[in-house]
Structure formats: C-alpha cells, structure tokens
C-alpha positions as CSV (number, residue, x, y, z in Angstrom):
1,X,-8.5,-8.2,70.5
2,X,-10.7,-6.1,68.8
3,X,-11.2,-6.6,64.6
4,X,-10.2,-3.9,62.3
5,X,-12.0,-2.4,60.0
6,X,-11.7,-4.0,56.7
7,X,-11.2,-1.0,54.6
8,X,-9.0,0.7,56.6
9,X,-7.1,-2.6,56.3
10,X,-6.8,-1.6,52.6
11,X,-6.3,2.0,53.0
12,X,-9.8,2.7,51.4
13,X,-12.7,4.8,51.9
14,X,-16.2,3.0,52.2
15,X,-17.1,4.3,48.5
16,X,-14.3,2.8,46.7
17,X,-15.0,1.1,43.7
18,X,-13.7,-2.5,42.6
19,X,-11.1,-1.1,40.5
20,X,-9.3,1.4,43.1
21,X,-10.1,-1.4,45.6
22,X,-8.2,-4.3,43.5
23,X,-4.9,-1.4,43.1
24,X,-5.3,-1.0,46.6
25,X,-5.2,-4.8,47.6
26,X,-2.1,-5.3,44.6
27,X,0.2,-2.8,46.6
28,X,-0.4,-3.7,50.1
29,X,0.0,-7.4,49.1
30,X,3.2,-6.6,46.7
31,X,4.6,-4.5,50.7
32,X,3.7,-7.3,52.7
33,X,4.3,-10.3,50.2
34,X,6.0,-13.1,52.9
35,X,8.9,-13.7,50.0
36,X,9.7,-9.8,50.4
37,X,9.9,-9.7,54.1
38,X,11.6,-13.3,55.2
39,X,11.1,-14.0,58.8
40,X,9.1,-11.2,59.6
41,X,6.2,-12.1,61.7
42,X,4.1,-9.3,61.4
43,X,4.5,-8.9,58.1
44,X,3.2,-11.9,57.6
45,X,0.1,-11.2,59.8
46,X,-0.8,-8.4,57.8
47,X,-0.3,-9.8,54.8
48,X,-3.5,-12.4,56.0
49,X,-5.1,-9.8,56.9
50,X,-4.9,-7.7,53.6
51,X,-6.2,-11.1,52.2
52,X,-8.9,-11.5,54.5
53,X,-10.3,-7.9,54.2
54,X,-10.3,-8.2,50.3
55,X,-11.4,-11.4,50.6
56,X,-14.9,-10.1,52.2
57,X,-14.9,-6.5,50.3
58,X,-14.4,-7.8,46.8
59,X,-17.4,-10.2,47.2
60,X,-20.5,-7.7,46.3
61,X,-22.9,-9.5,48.5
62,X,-20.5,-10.2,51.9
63,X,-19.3,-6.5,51.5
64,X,-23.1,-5.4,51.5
65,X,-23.1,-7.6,55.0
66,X,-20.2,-6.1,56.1
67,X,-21.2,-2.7,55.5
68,X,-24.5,-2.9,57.5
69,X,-23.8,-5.6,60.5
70,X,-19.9,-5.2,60.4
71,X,-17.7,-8.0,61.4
72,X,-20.8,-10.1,62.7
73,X,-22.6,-9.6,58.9
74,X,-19.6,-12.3,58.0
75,X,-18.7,-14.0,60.4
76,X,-18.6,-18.0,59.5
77,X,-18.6,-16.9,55.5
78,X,-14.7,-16.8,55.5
79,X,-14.5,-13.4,57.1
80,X,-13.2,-12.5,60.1
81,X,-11.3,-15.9,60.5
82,X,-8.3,-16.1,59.3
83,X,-10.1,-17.2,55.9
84,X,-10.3,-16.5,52.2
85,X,-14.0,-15.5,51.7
86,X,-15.5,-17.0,48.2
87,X,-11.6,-18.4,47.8
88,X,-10.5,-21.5,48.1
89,X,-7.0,-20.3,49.7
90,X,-4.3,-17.5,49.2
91,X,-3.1,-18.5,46.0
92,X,-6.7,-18.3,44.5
93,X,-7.1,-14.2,45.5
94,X,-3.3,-14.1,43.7
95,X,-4.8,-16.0,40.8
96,X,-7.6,-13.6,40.2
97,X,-5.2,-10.4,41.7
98,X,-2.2,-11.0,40.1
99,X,-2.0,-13.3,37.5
100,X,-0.7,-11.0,34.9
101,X,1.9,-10.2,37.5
102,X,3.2,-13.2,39.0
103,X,2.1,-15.5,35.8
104,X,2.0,-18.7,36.2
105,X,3.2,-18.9,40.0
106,X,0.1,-18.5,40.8
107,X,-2.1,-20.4,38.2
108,X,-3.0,-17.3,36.6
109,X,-0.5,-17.4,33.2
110,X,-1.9,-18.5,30.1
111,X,-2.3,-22.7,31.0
112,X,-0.8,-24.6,28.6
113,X,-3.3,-27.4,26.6
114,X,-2.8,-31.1,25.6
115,X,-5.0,-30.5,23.1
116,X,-5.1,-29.4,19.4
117,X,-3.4,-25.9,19.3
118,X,-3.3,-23.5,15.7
119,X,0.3,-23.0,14.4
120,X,2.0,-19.8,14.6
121,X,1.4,-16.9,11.9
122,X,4.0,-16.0,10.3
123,X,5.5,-13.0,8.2
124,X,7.0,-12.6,5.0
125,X,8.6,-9.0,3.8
126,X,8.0,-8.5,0.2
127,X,9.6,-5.7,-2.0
128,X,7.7,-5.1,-5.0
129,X,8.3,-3.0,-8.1
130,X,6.3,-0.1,-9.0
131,X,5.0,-1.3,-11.9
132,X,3.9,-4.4,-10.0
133,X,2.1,-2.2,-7.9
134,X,0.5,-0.3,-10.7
135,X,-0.9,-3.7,-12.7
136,X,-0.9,-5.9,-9.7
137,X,1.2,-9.2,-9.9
138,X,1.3,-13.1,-9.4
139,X,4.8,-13.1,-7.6
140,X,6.3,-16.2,-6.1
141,X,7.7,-16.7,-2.9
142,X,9.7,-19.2,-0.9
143,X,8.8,-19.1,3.1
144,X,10.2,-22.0,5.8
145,X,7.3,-23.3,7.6
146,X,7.1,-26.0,9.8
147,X,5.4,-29.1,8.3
148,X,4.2,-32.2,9.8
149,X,7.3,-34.7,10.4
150,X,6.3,-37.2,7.5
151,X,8.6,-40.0,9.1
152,X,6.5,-39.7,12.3
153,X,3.1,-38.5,10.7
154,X,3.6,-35.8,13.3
155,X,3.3,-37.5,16.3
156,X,6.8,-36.9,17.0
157,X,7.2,-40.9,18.6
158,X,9.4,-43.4,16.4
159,X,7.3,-45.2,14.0
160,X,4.1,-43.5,14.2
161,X,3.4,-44.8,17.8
162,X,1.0,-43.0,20.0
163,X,2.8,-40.3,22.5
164,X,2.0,-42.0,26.7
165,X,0.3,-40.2,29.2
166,X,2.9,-38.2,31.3
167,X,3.2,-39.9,34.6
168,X,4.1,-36.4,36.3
169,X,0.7,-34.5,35.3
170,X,-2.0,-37.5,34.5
171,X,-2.0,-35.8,31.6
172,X,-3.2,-32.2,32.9
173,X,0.4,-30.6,31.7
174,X,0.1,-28.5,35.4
175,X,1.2,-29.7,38.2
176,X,0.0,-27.8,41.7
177,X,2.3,-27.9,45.2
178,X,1.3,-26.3,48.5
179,X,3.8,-23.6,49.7
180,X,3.0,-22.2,52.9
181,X,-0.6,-21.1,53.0
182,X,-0.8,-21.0,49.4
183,X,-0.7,-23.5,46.7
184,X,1.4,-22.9,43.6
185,X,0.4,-24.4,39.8
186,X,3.4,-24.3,37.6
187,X,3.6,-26.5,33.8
188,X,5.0,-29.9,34.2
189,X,8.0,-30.1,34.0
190,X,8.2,-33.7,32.7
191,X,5.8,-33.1,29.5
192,X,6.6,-29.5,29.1
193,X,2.7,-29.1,29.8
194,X,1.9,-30.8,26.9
195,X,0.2,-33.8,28.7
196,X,1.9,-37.0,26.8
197,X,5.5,-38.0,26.8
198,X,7.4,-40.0,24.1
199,X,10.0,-42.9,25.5
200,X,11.2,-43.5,22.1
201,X,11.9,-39.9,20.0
202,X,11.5,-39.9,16.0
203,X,15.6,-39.3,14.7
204,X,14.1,-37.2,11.9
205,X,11.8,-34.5,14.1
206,X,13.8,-35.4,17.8
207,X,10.3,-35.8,18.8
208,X,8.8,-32.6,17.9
209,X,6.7,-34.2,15.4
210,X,7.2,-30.5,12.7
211,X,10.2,-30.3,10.8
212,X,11.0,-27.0,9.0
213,X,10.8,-26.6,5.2
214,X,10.6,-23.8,2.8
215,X,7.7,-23.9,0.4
216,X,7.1,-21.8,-3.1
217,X,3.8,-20.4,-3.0
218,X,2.7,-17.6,-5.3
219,X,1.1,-14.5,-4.0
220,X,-1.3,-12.3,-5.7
221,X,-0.6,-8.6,-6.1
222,X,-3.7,-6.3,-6.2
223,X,-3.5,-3.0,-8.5
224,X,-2.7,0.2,-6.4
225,X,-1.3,-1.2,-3.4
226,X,1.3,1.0,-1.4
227,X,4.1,0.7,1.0
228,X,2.6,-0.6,4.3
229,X,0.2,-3.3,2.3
230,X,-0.4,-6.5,4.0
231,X,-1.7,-9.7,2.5
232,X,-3.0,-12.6,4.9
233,X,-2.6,-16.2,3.4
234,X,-4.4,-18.3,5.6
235,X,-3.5,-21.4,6.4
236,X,0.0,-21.0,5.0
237,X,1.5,-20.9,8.7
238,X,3.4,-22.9,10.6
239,X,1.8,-26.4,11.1
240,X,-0.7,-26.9,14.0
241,X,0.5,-29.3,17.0
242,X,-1.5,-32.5,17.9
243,X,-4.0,-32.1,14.8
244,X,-4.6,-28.6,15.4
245,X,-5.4,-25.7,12.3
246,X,-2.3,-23.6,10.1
247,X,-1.3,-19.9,11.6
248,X,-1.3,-17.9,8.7
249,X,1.3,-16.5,6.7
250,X,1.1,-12.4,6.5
251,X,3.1,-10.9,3.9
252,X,4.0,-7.3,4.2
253,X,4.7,-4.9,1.1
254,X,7.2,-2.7,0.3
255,X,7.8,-0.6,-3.3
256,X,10.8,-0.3,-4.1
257,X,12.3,3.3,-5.0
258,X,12.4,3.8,-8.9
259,X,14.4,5.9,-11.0
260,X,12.1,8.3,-12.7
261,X,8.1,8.2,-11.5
262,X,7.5,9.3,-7.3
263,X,3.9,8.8,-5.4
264,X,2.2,10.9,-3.1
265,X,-1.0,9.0,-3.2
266,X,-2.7,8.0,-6.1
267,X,-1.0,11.0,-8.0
268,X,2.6,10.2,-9.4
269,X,5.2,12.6,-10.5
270,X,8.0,12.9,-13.1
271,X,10.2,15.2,-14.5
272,X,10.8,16.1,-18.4
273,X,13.5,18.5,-20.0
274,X,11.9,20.9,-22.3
275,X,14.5,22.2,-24.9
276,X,14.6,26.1,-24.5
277,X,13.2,27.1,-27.8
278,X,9.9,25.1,-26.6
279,X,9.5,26.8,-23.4
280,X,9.5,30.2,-25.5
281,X,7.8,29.0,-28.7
282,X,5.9,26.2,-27.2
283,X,5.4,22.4,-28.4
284,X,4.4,18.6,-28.0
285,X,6.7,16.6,-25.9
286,X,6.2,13.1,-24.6
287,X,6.5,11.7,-21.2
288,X,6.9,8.9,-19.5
289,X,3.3,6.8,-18.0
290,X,3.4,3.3,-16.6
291,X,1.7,0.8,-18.9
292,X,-1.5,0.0,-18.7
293,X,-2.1,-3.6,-17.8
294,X,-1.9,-6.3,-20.4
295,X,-0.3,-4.1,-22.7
296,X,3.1,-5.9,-24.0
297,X,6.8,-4.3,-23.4
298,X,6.9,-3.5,-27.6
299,X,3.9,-1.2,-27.1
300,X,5.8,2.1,-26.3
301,X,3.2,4.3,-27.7
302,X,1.1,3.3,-24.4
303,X,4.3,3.8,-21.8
304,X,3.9,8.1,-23.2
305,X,1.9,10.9,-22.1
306,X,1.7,13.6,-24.5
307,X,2.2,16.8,-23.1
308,X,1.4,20.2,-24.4
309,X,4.1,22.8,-23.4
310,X,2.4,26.5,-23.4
311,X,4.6,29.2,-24.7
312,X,6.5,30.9,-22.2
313,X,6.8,28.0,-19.7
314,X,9.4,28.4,-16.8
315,X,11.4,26.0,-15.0
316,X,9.0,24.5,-12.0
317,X,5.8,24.6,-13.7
318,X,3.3,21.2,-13.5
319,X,1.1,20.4,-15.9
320,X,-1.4,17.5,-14.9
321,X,-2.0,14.6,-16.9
322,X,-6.0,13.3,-16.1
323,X,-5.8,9.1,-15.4
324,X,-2.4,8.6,-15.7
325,X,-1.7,8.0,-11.9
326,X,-2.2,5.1,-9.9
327,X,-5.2,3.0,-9.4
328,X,-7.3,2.7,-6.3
329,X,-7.0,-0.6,-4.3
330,X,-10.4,-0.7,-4.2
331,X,-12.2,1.0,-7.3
332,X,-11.7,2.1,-10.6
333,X,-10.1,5.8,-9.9
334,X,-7.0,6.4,-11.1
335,X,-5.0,9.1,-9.9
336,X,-2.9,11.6,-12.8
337,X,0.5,12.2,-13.6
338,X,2.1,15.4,-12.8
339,X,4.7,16.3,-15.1
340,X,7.6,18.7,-13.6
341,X,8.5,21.1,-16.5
342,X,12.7,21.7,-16.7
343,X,13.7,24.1,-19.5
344,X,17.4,23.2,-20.5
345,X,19.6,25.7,-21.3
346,X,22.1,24.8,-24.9
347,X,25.7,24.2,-24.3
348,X,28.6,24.5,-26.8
349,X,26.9,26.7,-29.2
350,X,28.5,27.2,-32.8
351,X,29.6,30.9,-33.8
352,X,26.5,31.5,-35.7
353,X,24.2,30.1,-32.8
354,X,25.9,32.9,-30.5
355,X,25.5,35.3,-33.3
356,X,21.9,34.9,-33.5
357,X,21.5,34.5,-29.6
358,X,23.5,38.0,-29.2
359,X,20.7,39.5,-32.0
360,X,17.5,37.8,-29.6
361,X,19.1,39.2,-26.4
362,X,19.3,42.9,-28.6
363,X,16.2,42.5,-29.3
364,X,14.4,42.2,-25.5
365,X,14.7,45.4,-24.5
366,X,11.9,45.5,-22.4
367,X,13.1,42.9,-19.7
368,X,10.0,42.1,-17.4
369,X,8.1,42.1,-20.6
370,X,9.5,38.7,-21.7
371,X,11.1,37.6,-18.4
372,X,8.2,37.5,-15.6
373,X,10.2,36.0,-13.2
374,X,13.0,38.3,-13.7
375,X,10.4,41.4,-12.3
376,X,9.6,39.4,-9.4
377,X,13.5,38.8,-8.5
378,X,14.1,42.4,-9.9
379,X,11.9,44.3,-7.8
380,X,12.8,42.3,-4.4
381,X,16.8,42.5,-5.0
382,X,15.6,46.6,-5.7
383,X,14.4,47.1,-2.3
384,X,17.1,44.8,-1.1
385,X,19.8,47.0,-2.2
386,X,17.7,50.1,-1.2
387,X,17.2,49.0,2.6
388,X,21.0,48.7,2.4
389,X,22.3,51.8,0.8
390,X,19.3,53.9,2.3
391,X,17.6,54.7,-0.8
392,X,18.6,55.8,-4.2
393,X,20.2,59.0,-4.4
C-alpha cells in the first residue's frame, strides 16, 4: 500500500511554516486522540499516522529530505515506519505539542523539584491617609507569613531528623508508566513530588516544616504616592521550602477619601465660602493647605493659604495657589491648590440689614452693569421666550 503524503496527512500545503504546521498537528491529534474515539481502529491508525508525518515535517533537516527524495529521503530515520522521527515515542511529540494542554499527562507541566524552591510573594492592601501621602509615612503593619517550623528547624520530621528518600520516585518526585504507545509522567504520588518522605511527622508543623505567623514590620511611605502605588519588600514572603530564598511581600496603596481637599494629579482642590460683602468689595481669606512636612500639629499658620478674593467674584471661580499641591514621587515639583470660590448669601437679616439691602438693590439700576452673569442668563432666557411667543410684539 502506497505512503501518503505527509502533508496532506496534516492538511498542509508544502509552504507551511512551523507555527501553522504545529496548529495543524494539535487539531488532527485532539480529532483522532485514541481516548476520544475508544475502540475505533482507524482512528487510531490515523492518529500514528498524524504522529509520524509531524514527526518527519517538524524536524528542519528530515523535512528538507522529504521534500526532495520523498518517503525514500527518510526512510530508516523514524519516518515512514510506524516511528517517531527525532522522538523517543508518542508521548514525547505530546510533551513538546501539548504540554500546556494536557499538562503534566504528558511530562510537559511545570515538574515539580526536590530541591531549594523561593517562597510565595505575598500582598498586603494598605489604606493610607492623605496627609500620609502628602509627607510620606513610617506605618506599621502586621502580615501572616509562613516561618520556618522552629520545633522542627523546618525540616518538617520530628526532632530535627533528616526527611528519607521516597521509595516510590528514588527521589525524582515523577514517576513515568507506559500506556499504550505512549508513556505518561505524572508527580509521585507518595512524596507529593517533593523527592523525600517523613515516617515520623513534627506535631507542631504536621510535617510541613512552615508554620504561619503574623509579623509587625514597618513600611516606608514615600511623599506623593497615589492610589494604585505598590511597594515590594523583599524577602518578607512566605518562607522558602528545603533552604530555599523569601517571596516577597507587595503592598498595595490606597488613599483614603478625605473630607475637604480632592486630587486630580499633583493639583488638589478645595472649596471656601466667601461672605457676600467680599465677593463685591473684595478681601483676604484663608484656606485650608496640607502641612508641610515636619511642621508640628500647633503650627496652624502653615496648614493656610492665603487667598486674595478680587472684587466682583462669582460663585464657581478658581483661583490657583502656586506649590501648595502634592509633591512628585520622584522630584521636587509640587503641584498647587485650587481654591473653588462659594459666595454665601446672609440669612436671618435684622430690619435695618433689610433696610439697607432694599436701598443697595434701589440703587442698581443698571442690572448687567453689576450682575455679568445676569446678561448672560438674561439675553439667553430673551430669545428663549422669543422663539416661543414668536417675537415681541
């Protein structure tokens, strides 16, 4: 019976490249795979087959053979025989095809190691103030990391004794079985692919050799940090296993909300009431700034930004205070403080405060004059009321 051709095997054109030829190889073998078609005898046969032709075509040098001589340029390399080309079997091509699929079926997860391994990182959510974010801070923390089992010295065996070779692995923490044409590699499951085994378990650690504790550490703040920020400390992880390094500990930031100042950068933002007799005369009023560092909580004087109010200032205006923002993280810019202007309106009046309201108001006969914004809305409510009515009469 005559040999067919390899890439039409795969489905392929002669100029595929190793990329589209790997895909191609991953869903014929996934169609044909032995455990999805039980019992099926062709299936199976083509199945090899697929195997066989990738076997050949994924190997630059026997596909240059093959392309030129055919079935002859590689014959008695693996091709063309029922065998696996540059592979030792089947479960090889699925170690190198598929082992982010199939995992550890096939050999091709992550293998586990009897020897030193780091710790896990870990993370820590911190909330911070403002004004720790403003001066930067020393703030302690309490994390649970695991520790070396003191009762053990971490080797997890009552009494400090040396963990045995497991029986099961020789110490590898694998174990490989042939299944049909193709071998599987799977952790031990006597050692848990750690390689050793303990006969006698510590009572304090049950053998782990880590026991969880929480710790106090104290983590430094820089100025100007933001929502988002994360610190690393290293080596403040979870313990290492079998002598191996820390993880690190990763702390992530978050400011909390406060009641009067917001950010939009390096710039902050906060609102003052200006008493209506300032907005119209004009004036000196003071507003609140976040203290400088290593300035003391008595030192008000610091805590203010003067601001100059102009005469005739509306409801809505900004005025911009140079350097009173936020610092950089990583410089000596600050941003500035934007002051949102209110003008407050007096309540409860006495008689003789009406009276000499009544007199003002008398007196401002020329509206848009003194009231700017009361053109603006004047003219637009004007043609409003025009469009409406169809013009004035």
């Amino acid at each position: 019976m005559a040999q067919r051709d390899y890439y039409e095997i795969l489905e392929v054109t002669r100029e595929v490249s190793d990329a589209e030829l790997k895909s191609a190889f991953r869903k014929a073998a996934m169609k044909l795979h032995p455990d999805r078609n039980p019992g099926d005898p062709e299936a199976e046969r083509r199945f090899k087959e697929c195997n066989e032709a990738y076997s050949v075509l994924s190997d630059a040098n026997k596909r240059a053979a093959y392309d030129r001589f055919g079935h002859a340029g590689v014959d008695g390399q693996g091709g063309g025989r029922g065998g696996f080309g540059g592979f030792q079997d089947a479960g090889d091509i699925f170690s190198e095809v598929f082992g982010d699929v199939f995992g550890e079926m096939f050999g091709g997860g992550r293998r586990a190691s009897s020897g030193p391994q780091r710790g896990q990182d870990l993370r820590y959510d911190l909330q911070i103030s403002l004004e720790q974010a403003f001066t930067g801070a020393e703030v302690p923390i309490t994390a649970a990391t695991t520790q070396a089992c003191e009762a053990c010295d971490g080797t997890g065996s009552r009494g400090g004794g040396q963990p045995s070779v497991c029986q099961g692995c020789n110490g590898h923490g694998r174990v490989r079985a042939s299944q049909g044409f193709f071998s599987i590699e799977r952790t031990c499951p006597y050692c848990g692919g750690r390689g050793r085994t303990i006969s006698d378990p510590c009572r304090t650690c049950h053998g782990a050799g880590q026991v969880r504790k929480e710790r106090t550490l104290s983590v430094r703040i820089p100025a100007g940090v933001d929502d988002g920020a994360r610190i690393r400390l290293s080596g403040e992880g979870d313990a290492g296993q079998r002598g191996g390094p820390r993880g690190d500990l990763y702390i992530f930031l978050s400011v909390r909300p406060h009641d009067i100042f917001s950010r939009d950068g390096l710039d902050l933002h906060c609102e003052v009431t200006a008493p209506m007799w300032m907005a119209v005369l004009g004036g000196e009023i003071d507003a609140p700034a976040l203290c400088p560092e290593g300035l003391k909580s008595h030192d008000s004087d610091a805590c203010k930004a003067k601001v100059r109010i102009l005469e005739g200032a509306q409801t809505g205006d900004v005025i911009r205070v140079k350097g009173r923002g936020m610092p950089s993280l990583r410089g000596r810019e600050h941003g500035d403080l934007m002051v949102h202007i209110r003008v407050e309106t007096p309540v409860r009046l006495n008689a003789r405060q009406k009276e000499l309201m009544h007199e003002l108001a008398d007196s401002w006969s020329d509206l848009p004059k003194h009231h700017p914004h009361h053109e603006t809305f004047f003219t637009k409510a004007k043609k409003f009321w025009d469009g409406v009515t169809g013009g004035s009469e």
